[in-house]
LODREN-865331 format. One record per atom (N, C-alpha, C): z, y, x; residue in one letter. Coordinates in steps of 0.2 Angstrom, whole numbers, plus 5000, padded with zeros to 4 digits. Layout:
% residues N
ZYXa ...
% end
This chain:
% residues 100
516649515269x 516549485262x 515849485261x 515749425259x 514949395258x 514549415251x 514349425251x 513949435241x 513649385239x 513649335234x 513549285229x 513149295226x 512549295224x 512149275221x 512349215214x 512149245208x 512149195204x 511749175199x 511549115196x 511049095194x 510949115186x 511449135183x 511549165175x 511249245175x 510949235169x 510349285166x 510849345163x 510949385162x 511449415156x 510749435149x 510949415146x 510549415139x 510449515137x 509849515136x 509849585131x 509749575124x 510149595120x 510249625115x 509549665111x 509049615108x 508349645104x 508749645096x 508449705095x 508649725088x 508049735082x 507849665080x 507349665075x 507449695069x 506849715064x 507049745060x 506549745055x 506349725046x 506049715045x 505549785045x 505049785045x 504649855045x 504649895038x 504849935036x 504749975032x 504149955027x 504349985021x 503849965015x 503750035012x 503150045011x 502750105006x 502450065000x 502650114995x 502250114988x 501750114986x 501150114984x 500450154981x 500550154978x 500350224974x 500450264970x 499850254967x 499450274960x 498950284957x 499050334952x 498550374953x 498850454948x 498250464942x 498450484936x 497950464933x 497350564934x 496950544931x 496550614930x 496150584926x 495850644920x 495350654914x 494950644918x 494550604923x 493750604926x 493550544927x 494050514930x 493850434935x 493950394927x 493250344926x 493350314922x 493550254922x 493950234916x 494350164917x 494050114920x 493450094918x 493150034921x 493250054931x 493050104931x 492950104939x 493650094941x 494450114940x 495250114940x 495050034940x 494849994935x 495049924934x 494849884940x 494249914941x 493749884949x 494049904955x 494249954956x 494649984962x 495249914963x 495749914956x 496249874958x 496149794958x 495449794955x 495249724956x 494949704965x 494649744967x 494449734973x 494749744980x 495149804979x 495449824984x 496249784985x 496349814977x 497249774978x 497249704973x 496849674973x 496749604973x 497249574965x 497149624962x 497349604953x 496949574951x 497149514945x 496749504942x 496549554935x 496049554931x 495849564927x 496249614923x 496649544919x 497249574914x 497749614917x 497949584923x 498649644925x 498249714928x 497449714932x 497449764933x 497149804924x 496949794921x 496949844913x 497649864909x 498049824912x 498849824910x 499149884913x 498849884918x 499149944926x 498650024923x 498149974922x 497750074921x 497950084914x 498150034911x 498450064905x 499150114906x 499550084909x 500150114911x 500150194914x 499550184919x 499250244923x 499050294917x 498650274913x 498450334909x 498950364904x 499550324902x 499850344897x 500450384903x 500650364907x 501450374911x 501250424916x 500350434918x 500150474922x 500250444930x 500550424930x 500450374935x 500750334937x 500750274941x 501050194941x 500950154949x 501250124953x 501450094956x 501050024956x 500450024960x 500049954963x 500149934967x 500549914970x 500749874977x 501349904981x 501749844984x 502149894989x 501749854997x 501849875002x 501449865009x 501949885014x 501749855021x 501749895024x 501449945027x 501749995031x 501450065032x 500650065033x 500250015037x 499650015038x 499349995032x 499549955032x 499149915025x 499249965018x 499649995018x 499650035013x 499050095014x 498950115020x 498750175021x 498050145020x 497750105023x 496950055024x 496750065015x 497250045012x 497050015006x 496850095002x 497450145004x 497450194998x 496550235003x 496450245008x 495950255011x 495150225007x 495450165009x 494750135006x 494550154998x 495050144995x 494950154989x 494750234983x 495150274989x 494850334990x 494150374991x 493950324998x 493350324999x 492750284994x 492950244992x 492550214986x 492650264979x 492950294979x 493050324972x 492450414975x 492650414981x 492150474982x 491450454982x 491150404984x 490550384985x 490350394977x 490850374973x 490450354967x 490450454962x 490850494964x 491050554964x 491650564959x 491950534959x 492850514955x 493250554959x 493650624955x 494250614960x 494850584962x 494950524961x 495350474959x 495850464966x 496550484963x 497150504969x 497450444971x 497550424977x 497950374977x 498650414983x 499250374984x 499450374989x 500250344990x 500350364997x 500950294998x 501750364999x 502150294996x 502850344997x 503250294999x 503950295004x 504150245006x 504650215002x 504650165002x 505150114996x 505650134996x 
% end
């Protein structure tokens, strides 16, 4: 008995999947001043003007609020940098991510 060789591939089966999504969080604290809150979320998470002072409003009174959803790197980059910019200036101003 001879052995056949066949021209047909059998397909694998890839199982895509949208990537997960994280939160940022922003927490409020008595030190980090509003103006500096409003420039964070203006520069880093790309608000404009009015909805970022609507968000630090929210943040001050609720203690803390919800600036973006991402995914896992982009969320971490951002709460990182923003961070970092909050230390440069001497604020201790919390960010961080929680999964959606």
């Amino acid at each position: 008995m001879t052995k056949v060789e066949s021209s047909i591939r059998e397909r694998q089966r890839t199982d895509l999947r949208e990537p997960r999504r994280y939160k940022v969080i922003i927490y409020n604290d008595d030190f980090t001043t509003m103006e500096f809150v409003v420039m964070i979320l203006i520069r880093v998470f790309h608000k404009s003007e009015s909805e970022a002072e609507q968000l630090m409003m929210q943040v001050h009174h609720s203690g803390q609020g919800v600036v973006g959803i991402y995914t896992y790197d982009v969320a971490q980059s951002k709460v990182q940098l923003a961070t970092g910019m909050a230390r440069e200036e001497g604020f201790p101003l919390r960010l961080g991510c929680v999964p959606e």
